[in-house]
C-alpha positions, -999 to +999 in steps of 0.1 A: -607-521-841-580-523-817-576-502-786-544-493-761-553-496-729-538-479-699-523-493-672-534-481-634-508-469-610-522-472-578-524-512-584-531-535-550-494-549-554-482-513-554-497-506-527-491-532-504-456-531-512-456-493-504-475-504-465-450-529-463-421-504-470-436-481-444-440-506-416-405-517-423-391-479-422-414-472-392-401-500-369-359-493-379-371-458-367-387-471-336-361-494-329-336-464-336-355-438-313-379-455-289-370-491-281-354-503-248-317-508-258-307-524-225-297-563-226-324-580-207-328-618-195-354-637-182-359-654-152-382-678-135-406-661-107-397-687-082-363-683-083-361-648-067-369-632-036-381-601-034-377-577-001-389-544+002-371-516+015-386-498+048-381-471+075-365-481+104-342-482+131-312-497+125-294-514+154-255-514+149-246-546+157-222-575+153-231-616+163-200-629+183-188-659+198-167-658+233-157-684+255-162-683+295-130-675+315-119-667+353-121-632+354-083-638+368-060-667+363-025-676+375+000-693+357+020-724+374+051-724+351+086-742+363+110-727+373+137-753+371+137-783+352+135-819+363+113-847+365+087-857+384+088-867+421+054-872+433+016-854+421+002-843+451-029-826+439-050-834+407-064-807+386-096-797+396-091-796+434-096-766+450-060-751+464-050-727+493-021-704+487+008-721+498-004-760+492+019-783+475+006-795+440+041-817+430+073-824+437+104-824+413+138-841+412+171-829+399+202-849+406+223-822+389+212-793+402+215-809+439+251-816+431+257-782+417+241-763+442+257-789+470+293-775+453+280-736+450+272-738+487+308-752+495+327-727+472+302-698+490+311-713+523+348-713+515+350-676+504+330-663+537+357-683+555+383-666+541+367-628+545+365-640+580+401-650+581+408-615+563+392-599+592+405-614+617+443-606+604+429-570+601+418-573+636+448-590+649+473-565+631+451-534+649+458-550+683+502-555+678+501-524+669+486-509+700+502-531+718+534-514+700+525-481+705+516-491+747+550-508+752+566-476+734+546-457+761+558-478+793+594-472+779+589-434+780+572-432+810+603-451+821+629-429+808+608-395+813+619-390+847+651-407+847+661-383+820+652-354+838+670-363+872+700-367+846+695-333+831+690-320+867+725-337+877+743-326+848+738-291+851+753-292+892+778-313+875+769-345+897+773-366+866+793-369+840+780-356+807+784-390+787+758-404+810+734-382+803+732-382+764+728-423+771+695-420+789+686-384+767+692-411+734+672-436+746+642-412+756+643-392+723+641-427+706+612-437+725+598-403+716+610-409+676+597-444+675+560-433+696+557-410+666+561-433+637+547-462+653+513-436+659+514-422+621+518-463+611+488-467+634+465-441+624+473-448+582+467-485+589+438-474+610+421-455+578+428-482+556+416-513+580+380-491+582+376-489+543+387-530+544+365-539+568+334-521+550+344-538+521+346-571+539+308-571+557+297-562+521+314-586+504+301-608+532+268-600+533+264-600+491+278-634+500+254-644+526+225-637+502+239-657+477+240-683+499+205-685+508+195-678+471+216-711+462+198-728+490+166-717+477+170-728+444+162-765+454+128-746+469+121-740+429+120-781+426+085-777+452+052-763+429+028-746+456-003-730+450+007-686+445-031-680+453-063-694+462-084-711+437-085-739+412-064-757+404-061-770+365-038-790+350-024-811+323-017-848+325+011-851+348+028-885+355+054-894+382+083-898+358+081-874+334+101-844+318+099-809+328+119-783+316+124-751+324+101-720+320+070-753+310+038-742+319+027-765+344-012-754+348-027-728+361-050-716+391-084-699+389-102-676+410-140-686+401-152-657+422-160-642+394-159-646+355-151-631+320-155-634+285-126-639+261-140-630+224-128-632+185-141-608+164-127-602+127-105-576+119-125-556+096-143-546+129-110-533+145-114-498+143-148-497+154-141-518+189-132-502+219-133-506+255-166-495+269-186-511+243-218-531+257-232-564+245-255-588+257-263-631+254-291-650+267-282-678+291-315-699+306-340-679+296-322-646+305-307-618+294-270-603+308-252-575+299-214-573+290-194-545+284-155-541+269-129-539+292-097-549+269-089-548+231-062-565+221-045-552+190-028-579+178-040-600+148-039-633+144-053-653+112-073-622+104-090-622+141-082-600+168-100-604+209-111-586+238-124-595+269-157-588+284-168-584+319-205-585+338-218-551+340-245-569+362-247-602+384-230-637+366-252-664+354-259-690+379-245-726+369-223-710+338-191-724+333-150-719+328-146-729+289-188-723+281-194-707+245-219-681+246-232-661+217-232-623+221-249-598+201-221-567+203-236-530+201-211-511+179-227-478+178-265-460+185-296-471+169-309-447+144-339-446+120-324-451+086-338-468+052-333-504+058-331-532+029-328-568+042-294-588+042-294-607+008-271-626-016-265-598-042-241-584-021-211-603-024-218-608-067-225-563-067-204-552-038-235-530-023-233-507-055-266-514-072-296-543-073-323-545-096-354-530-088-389-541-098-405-516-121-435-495-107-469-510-108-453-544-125-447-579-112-430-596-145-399-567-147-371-556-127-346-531-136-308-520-126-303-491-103-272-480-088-272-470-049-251-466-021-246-494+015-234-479+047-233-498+075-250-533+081-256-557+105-269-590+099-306-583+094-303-552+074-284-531+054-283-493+062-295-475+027-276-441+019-286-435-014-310-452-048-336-463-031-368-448-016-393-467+009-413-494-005-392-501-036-393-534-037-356-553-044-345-587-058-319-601-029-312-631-037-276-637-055-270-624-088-246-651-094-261-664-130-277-626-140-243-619-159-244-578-171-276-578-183-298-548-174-335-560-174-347-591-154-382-603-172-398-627-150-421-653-166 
């Protein structure tokens, strides 16, 4: 007969499925819980270049480039315009102070100074004439007042006889007021005359001090005028030499045109461009140093100047020590520039991942593994252009990817094959 049979629950499809179910649940929760979320991407071995971060001392520095100049220089610029007469010396030569370097010619200005002179001439003329009247006027007037005296010196004792006379009634009374008019007249006219004198007197001293200033302002502008044609003449101001431009007999000079210049080659300095982030950092006192056949010399700041020009500022250097034999006016020289102390700091090699991160975080190869770097954030102080100085995320002997980040996008986790 017929029997029902039962069907088993715990059945191998069952139970696979239920494993299957489990793995499945197991690796969402995994995934969920315990799996590295961060984006990762790899990246060929070869590509990168590893550094590792070390103890040491960091030298604040700063490679520059400066040019070789006279330590002093004088300008030749001219003074008046004109054209030229005749080159006497070349550039190059070595000048005296005082030596003639070129001659200039100015038709108009010899004309105008020719006509300056004459109208100069012509005013200290008529000062002269002015003084002269003054001096002639002085003498009529003392010759005035000394004829006035030879009449009363005349009439002084005549006039007393007649008083005498009059009072024994020897003359007649008539007579005497004649010669007593004429001597009180004399006396009158001695007394106005003198006052006339001594005003005009007053006055002729405060003329004539005006006229010998007048004259001497004159005078002086009479031999500036004739000096101005000394202006056509370049000389030498000092001794040195000389360097100038191409100059051709001929040509057009205007005023204020910088002609050349001298050099004293006694001694040198060094004129250098530095970029303006460095600005507040520079000052004068500052040393530095280039090599220059074989050998080392020292330099030290002795100006800044502030101003900027397409986002470069200079200074100027000087020898602390003795000048380079055989080094030369216009010679570039490269100088490493000492910005602060050395110090021992954490130092991490100069790398292309710092112009794609800023400074503000590198990846970082895992401990112990050579196929996995990581993000970490840290912090760049100063740097110089072997290391960076390390302030914060990184401890000695990490060891950093420094080569430029440029195609690593945002990702997080660099797996290197």
């Amino acid at each position: 007969m017929d029997r029902k049979i039962e069907k088993k629950w715990w059945t191998w499809q069952r139970i696979l499925m239920i494993l299957f179910g489990i793995l499945v649940t197991g690796f969402i929760v995994y995934n969920l819980i315990w799996a590295d979320k961060r984006s990762t991407l790899r990246v060929q071995r070869d590509r990168i270049t590893v550094a590792t971060a070390i103890e040491g001392e960091f030298q604040d520095f700063i490679p520059v480039s400066g040019n070789i100049e006279p330590a002093e220089t004088f300008y030749l610029d001219a003074i008046e315009g004109g054209s030229i007469k005749k080159v006497i010396r070349q550039s190059g030569a070595h000048m005296k102070a005082g030596d003639t370097i070129l001659l200039l010619t100015n038709s108009n200005m010899q004309l105008d100074v020719m006509q300056r002179e004459t109208q100069l001439y012509e005013q200290i003329n008529n000062l002269r004439q002015t003084r002269l009247l003054l001096d002639q006027n002085d003498l009529s007037q003392q010759a005035q007042l000394a004829e006035i005296e030879y009449q009363i010196n005349l009439l002084k004792p005549q006039y007393l006889r007649f008083k005498k006379l009059v009072e024994d009634s020897m003359i007649s009374q008539r007579e005497f007021e004649e010669v007593k008019e004429q001597y009180d007249y004399n006396l009158q006219r001695k007394n106005l005359t003198y006052r006339s004198y001594r005003n005009d007197s007053i006055a002729r001293v405060v003329q004539l001090q005006q006229l010998k200033s007048s004259e001497y302002r004159m005078m002086r502008s009479l031999d500036a005028v004739g000096n101005i044609l000394d202006n056509l003449v370049i000389t030498a101001p000092i001794s040195g030499q000389l360097a100038t431009p191409q100059l051709d007999i001929g040509q057009s000079v205007s005023p204020a045109q910088r002609l050349g210049q001298i050099d004293i080659l006694d001694n040198y300095k060094v004129r250098v461009g530095i970029d303006e982030i460095y600005l507040p950092r520079v000052e004068v006192g500052l040393e530095g140093y280039f090599t220059f056949a074989g050998s080392d010399y020292d330099l030290q700041i002795s100006k800044v100047y502030p101003t900027i020009d397409a986002g470069r500022f200079e200074i100027d250097m000087i020898f602390t020590n003795q000048v380079p034999d055989g080094i030369r006016r216009g010679q570039t020289v490269r100088i490493r520039l000492e910005l602060g102390n050395s110090e021992q700091r954490l130092l991490l090699p100069v790398g292309g991942f710092y112009k794609d991160t800023g400074g503000n975080w590198v990846f970082v190869m895992e401990d112990g593994s050579e196929s996995k770097a990581v993000k970490r954030n840290i912090r760049i102080g100063r740097r110089n252009p072997e290391y960076y100085e390390i302030l914060d995320g990184l401890n000695p002997g990490d060891r950093v990817i420094i080569n430029s980040y440029e195609n690593y996008g945002n990702n997080e986790v660099l797996i290197l094959n």
